[in-house]
C-alpha positions in Angstrom: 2.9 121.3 -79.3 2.6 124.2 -76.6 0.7 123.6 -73.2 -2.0 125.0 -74.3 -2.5 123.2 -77.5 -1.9 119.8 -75.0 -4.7 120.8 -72.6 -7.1 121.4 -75.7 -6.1 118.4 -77.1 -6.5 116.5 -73.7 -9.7 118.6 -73.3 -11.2 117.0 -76.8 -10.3 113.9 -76.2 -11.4 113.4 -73.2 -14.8 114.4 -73.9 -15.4 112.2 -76.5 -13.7 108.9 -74.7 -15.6 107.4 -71.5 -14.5 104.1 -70.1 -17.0 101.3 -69.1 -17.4 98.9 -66.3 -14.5 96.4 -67.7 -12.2 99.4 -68.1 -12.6 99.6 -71.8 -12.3 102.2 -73.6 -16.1 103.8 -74.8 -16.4 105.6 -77.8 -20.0 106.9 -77.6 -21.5 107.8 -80.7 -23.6 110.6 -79.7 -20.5 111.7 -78.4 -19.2 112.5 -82.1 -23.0 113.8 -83.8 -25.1 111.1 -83.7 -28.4 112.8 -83.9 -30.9 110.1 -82.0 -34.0 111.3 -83.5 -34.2 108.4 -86.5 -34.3 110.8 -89.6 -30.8 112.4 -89.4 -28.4 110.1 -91.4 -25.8 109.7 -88.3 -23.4 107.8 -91.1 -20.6 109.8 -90.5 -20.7 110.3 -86.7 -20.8 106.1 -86.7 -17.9 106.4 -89.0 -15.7 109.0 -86.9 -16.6 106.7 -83.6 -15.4 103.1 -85.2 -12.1 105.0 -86.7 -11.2 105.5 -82.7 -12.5 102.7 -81.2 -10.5 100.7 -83.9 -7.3 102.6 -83.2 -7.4 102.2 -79.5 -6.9 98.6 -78.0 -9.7 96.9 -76.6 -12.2 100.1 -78.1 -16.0 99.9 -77.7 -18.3 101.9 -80.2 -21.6 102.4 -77.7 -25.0 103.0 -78.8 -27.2 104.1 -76.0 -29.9 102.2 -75.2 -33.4 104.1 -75.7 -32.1 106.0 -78.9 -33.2 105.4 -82.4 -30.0 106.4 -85.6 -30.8 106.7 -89.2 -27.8 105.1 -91.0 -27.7 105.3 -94.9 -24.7 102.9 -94.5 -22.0 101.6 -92.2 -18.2 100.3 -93.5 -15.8 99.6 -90.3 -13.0 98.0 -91.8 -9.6 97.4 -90.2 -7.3 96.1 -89.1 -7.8 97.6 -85.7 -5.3 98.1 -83.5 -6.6 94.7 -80.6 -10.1 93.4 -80.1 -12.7 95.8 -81.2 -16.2 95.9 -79.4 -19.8 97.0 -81.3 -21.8 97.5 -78.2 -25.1 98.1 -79.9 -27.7 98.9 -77.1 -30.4 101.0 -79.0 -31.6 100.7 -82.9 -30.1 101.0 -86.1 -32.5 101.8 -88.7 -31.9 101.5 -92.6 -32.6 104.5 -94.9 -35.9 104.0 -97.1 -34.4 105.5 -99.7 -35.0 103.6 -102.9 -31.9 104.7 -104.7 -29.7 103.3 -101.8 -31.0 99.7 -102.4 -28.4 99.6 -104.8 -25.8 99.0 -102.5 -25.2 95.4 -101.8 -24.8 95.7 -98.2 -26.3 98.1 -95.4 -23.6 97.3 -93.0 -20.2 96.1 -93.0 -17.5 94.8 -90.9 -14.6 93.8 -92.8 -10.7 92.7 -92.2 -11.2 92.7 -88.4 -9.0 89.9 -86.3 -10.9 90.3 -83.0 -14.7 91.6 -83.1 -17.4 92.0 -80.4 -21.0 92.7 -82.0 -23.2 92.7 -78.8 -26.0 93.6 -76.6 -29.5 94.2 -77.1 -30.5 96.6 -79.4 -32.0 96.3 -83.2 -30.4 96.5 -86.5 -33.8 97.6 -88.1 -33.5 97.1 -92.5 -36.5 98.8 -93.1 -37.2 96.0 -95.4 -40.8 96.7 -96.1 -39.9 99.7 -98.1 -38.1 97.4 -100.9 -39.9 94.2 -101.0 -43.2 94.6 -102.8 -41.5 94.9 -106.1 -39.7 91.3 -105.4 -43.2 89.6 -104.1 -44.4 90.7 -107.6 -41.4 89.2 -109.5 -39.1 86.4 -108.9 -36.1 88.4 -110.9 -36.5 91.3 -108.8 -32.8 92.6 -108.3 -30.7 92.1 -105.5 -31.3 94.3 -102.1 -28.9 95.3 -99.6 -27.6 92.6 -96.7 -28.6 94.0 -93.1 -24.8 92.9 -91.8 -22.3 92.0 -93.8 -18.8 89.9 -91.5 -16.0 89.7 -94.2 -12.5 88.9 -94.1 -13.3 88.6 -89.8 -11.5 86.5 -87.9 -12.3 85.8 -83.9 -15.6 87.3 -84.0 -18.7 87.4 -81.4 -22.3 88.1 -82.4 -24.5 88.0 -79.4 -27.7 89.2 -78.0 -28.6 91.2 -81.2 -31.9 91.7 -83.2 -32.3 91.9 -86.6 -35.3 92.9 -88.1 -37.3 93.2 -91.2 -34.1 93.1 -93.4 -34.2 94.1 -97.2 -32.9 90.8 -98.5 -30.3 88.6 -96.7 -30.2 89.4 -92.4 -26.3 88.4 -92.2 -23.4 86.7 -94.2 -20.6 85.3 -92.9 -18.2 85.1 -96.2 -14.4 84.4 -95.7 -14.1 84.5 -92.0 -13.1 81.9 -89.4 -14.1 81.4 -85.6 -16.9 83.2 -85.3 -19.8 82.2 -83.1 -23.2 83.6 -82.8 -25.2 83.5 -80.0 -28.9 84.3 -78.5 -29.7 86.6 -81.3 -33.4 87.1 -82.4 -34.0 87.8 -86.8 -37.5 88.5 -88.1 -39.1 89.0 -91.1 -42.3 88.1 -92.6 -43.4 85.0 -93.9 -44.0 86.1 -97.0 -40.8 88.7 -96.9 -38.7 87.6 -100.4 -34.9 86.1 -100.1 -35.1 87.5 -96.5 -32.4 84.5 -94.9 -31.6 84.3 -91.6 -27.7 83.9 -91.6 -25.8 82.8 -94.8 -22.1 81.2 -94.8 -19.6 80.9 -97.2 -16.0 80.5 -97.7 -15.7 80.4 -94.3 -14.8 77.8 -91.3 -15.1 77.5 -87.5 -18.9 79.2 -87.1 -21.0 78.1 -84.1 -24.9 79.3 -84.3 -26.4 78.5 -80.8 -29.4 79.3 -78.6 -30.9 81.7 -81.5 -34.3 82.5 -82.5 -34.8 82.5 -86.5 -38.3 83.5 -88.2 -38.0 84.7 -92.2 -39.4 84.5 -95.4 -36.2 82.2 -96.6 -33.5 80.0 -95.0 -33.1 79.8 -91.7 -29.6 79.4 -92.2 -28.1 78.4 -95.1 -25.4 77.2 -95.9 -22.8 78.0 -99.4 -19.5 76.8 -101.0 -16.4 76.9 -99.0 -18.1 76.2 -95.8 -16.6 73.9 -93.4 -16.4 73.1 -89.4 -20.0 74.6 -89.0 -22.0 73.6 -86.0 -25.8 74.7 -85.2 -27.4 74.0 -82.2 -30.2 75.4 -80.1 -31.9 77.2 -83.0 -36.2 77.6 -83.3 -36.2 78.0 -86.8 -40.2 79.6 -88.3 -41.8 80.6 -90.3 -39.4 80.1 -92.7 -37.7 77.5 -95.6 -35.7 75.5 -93.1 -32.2 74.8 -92.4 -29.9 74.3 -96.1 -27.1 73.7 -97.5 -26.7 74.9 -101.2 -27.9 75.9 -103.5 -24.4 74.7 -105.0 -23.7 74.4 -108.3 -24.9 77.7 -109.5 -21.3 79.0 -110.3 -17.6 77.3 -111.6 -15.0 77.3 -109.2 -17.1 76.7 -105.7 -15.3 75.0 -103.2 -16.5 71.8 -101.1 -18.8 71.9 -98.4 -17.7 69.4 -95.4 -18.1 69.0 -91.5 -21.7 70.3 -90.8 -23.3 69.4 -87.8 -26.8 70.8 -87.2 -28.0 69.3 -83.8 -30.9 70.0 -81.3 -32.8 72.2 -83.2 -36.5 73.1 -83.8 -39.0 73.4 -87.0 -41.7 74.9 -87.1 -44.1 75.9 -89.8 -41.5 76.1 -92.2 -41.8 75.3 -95.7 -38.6 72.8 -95.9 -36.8 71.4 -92.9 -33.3 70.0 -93.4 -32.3 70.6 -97.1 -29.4 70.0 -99.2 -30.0 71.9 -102.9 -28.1 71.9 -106.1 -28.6 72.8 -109.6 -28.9 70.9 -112.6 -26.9 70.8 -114.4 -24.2 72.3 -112.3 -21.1 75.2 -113.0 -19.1 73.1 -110.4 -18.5 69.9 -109.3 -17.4 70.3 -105.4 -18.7 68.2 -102.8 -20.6 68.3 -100.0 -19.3 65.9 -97.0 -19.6 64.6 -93.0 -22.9 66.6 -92.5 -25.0 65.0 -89.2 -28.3 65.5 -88.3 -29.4 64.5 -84.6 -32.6 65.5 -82.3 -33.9 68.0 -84.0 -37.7 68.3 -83.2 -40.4 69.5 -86.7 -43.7 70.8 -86.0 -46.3 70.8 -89.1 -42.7 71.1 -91.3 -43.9 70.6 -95.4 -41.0 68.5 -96.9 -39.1 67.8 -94.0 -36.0 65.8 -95.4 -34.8 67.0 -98.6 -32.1 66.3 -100.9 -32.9 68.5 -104.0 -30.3 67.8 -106.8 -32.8 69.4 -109.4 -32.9 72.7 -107.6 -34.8 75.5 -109.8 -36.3 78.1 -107.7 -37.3 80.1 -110.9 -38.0 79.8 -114.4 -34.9 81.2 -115.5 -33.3 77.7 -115.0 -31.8 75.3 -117.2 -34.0 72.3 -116.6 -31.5 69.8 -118.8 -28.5 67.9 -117.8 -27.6 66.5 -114.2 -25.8 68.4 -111.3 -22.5 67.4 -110.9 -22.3 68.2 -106.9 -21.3 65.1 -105.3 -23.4 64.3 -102.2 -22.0 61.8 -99.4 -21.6 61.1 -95.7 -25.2 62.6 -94.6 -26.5 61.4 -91.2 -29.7 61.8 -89.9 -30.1 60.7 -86.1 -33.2 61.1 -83.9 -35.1 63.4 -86.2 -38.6 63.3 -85.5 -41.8 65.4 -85.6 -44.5 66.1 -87.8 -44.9 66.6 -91.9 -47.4 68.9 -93.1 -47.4 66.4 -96.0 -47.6 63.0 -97.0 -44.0 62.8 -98.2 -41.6 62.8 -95.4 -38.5 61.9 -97.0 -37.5 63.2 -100.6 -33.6 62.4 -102.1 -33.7 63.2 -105.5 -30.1 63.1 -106.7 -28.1 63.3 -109.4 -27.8 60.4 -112.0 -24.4 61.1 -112.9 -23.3 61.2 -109.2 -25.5 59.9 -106.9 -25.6 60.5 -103.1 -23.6 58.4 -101.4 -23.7 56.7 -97.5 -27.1 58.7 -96.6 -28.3 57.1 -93.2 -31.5 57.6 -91.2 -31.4 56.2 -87.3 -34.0 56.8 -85.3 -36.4 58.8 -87.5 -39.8 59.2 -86.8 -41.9 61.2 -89.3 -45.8 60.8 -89.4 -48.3 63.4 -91.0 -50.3 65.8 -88.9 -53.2 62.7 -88.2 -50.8 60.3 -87.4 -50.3 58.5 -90.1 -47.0 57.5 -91.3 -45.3 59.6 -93.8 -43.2 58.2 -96.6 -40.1 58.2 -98.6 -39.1 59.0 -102.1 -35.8 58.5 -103.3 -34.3 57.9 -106.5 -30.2 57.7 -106.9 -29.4 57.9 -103.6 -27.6 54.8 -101.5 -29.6 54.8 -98.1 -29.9 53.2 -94.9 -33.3 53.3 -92.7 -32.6 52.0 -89.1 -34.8 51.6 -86.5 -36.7 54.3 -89.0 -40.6 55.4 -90.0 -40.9 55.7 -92.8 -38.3 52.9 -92.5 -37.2 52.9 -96.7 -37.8 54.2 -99.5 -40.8 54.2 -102.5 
C-alpha cells in the first residue's frame, strides 16, 4: 500500500470510528447510512456498523439519542473479537410489512461471548400492525420475536424499552450468565402471545428491578432452564410469572433452581404458575423452585399448578402429563385474589406434585374474605397459611 492509499485508508476509517467517554471504541451508525427519518430501511448500515464493532475489541455500535431507524431485520452474530457493546440510545422500529412477519425473529444476537445491550432507547415491534388477525383466531401463525439472545454467553441487558412487540418481546434460548436489568416492556392487555421475556435451554439469568406489562407472561419460563433468579419485577397487566408450558414436545430437558422473589402482581390474569400438558411428549421435571414476598394486587388465580394445560381447542384433552412436579416453595406470598379460589394444584395422577409447601401465605378476596384452596394429587403443606389447606 502506497502513502497515499494509507492516508485514504486512515482518512475512512477514521471518520467512521469515534471513541467514547470510557475510551471505547464507537461505531456510529449514522456514521455508515443510517437514514434517521423512520421509513428508510437502515438494515444494512446496522449491519456494516456491528461487522466493525465486532471486529474491534471492546466495540460499541451507538444509536443516537433523538433519532428514529426503520429496520426490516437485524442478525449480529459472532464471535466478536472481546466484549461487544449495543449502546441503543434512540428507537428501533419494526417494518409493517406483512410479508416480513414471516421471519421468526426481528432481531438477533447470536454466538456472542461477551455482550452489552444498553441505554435508553426503544426497540419499537410495531406490533399493532400483525395482531388483529391473532385476537380473531387462536391458531393465528407465529409472528416475529422483538430480540432474539442465542448461543450468548456473558451478556448485559439494561435500561432498554421494548414496545408493542409482534409476538414474544425477548428469548433467552441457549445462553448462560446473562442478567437483565431496569428494562421497561409494553404491550396491550389484550395484545396475543405478546410475553415479556422467555427462557430456555439456558442457565445463570438474573431478571431484576424491571417493569413488565403484556398481553401474556410476564416471564416465562421453558425446558432446559436452570439457575434463574427474578427479583424486583412489577409484573401487569398480564398472565403472570410461569413456568411451562412443558410437555408440549419429546426430548425437553428439566427445569430446576428457580427462585422468583420480591416481586409484584398486579391485575394479571394468573400470578405464579407452573403449566403442563396432558398428556405430555416428555417426561422432564421441574425442581427447587421458591417463591418468597411477592406482593398480588386483584391477581385472578393467583397460585397455580396447571397439569391439564390446554390453552386452545386443538389439544388432546386425554391421558395425564407426565412432567414431574416437586420441591415448590411458597414463602410470604400475600395479596389479594380477584377470585374466590386462591390456590389451585391440579396435578397429574400418574405423577403427582411432590413436597409443595406454603409458609406464610396470606390470600383473601378483594372484600376480605378468605380465599380458598383446591388441590387434587398434589402432597402439600399449609404453615402458618390462609387459606391454611386444601378443599
Amino acid at each position: 500500500m502506497n502513502i497515499s492509499s494509507l492516508i485514504s485508508f486512515l482518512f475512512l476509517f477514521f471518520s467512521i470510528l469515534n471513541v467514547d467517554a470510557n475510551g471505547q471504541p464507537n461505531f456510529i451508525v449514522t456514521s455508515f447510512g443510517a437514514v434517521a427519518d423512520g421509513k428508510t430501511d437502515s438494515k444494512q448500515a446496522f449491519a456494516n456498523a456491528w461487522t466493525k464493532a465486532c471486529q474491534t475489541p471492546g466495540g460499541v455500535v451507538s444509536v443516537p439519542a433523538k433519532n428514529t431507524f426503520l429496520l426490516s431485520g437485524g442478525e449480529f452474530v459472532g464471535p466478536c473479537n472481546g466484549l461487544t457493546v449495543f449502546q441503543i440510545d434512540g428507537t428501533l422500529v419494526a417494518s409493517t410489512d406483512p410479508k416480513l412477519d414471516d421471519l421468526k425473529y426481528w432481531i438477533t444476537f447470536d454466538n456472542v461471548d461477551g455482550l452489552n445491550v444498553v441505554g435508553n432507547g426503544v426497540f419499537n415491534g410495531s406490533g399493532p400492525s400483525s395482531w388483529a388477525q391473532c385476537r380473531s383466531s387462536s391458531n393465528c401463525k407465529n409472528r416475529p420475536t422483538s430480540l432474539k439472545i442465542h448461543a450468548v454467553s456473558d451478556a448485559t441487558i439494561s435500561g432498554i424499552t421494548s414496545l408493542n412487540s409482534k409476538m414474544f418481546h425477548i428469548t433467552i434460548n441457549n445462553s448462560k450468565n446473562v442478567r437483565i436489568a431496569n428494562v421497561q416492556i409494553t404491550a396491550p392487555a389484550d395484545s396475543p402471545n405478546t410475553d415479556g421475556i422467555h427462557i430456555s435451554k439456558s442457565s445463570y439469568v438474573d431478571i431484576t428491578e424491571s417493569s413488565i406489562g403484556t398481553g401474556d407472561d410476564c416471564v416465562s419460563i421453558g425446558d432446559g432452564a436452570s439457575n434463574v433468579n427474578i427479583s424486583g419485577v412489577a409484573c401487569g397487566p398480564g398472565h403472570g410469572i410461569s413456568i411451562g408450558s412443558l410437555g408440549k414436545y419429546a426430548g425437553e430437558q428439566d427445569v430446576s433452581e428457580i427462585t422468583v422473589s420480591n416481586c409484584n402482581l398486579t391485575n394479571t390474569d394468573n400470578g405464579l404458575r407452573i403449566k403442563t400438558f396432558a398428556p405430555s411428549m416428555s417426561s422432564n421435571v421441574v425442581s427447587d423452585v421458591t417463591y418468597s414476598d411477592i406482593a398480588l394486587n386483584n391477581v385472578k388465580n393467583p397460585i397455580i399448578i396447571d397439569q391439564h394445560y390446554c390453552p386452545n381447542r386443538a389439544c388432546n384433552s386425554g391421558g395425564e402429563s407426565g412432567v414431574q412436579i416437586n420441591g415448590v416453595k411458597f414463602i410470604n406470598v400475600h395479596g389479594t385474589s380477584a377470585t374466590r379460589l386462591g390456590v389451585s394444584l391440579q396435578c397429574s395422577k400418574t405423577g403427582p406434585c411432590q413436597d409443595i409447601l406454603f409458609s406464610g401465605l396470606q390470600l383473601t378476596v378483594g372484600g376480605g374474605s378468605p380465599a380458598t384452596a383446591s388441590c387434587s394429587n398434589a402432597n402439600s403443606r399449609f404453615l402458618s397459611s390462609n387459606p391454611s389447606g386444601c378443599t
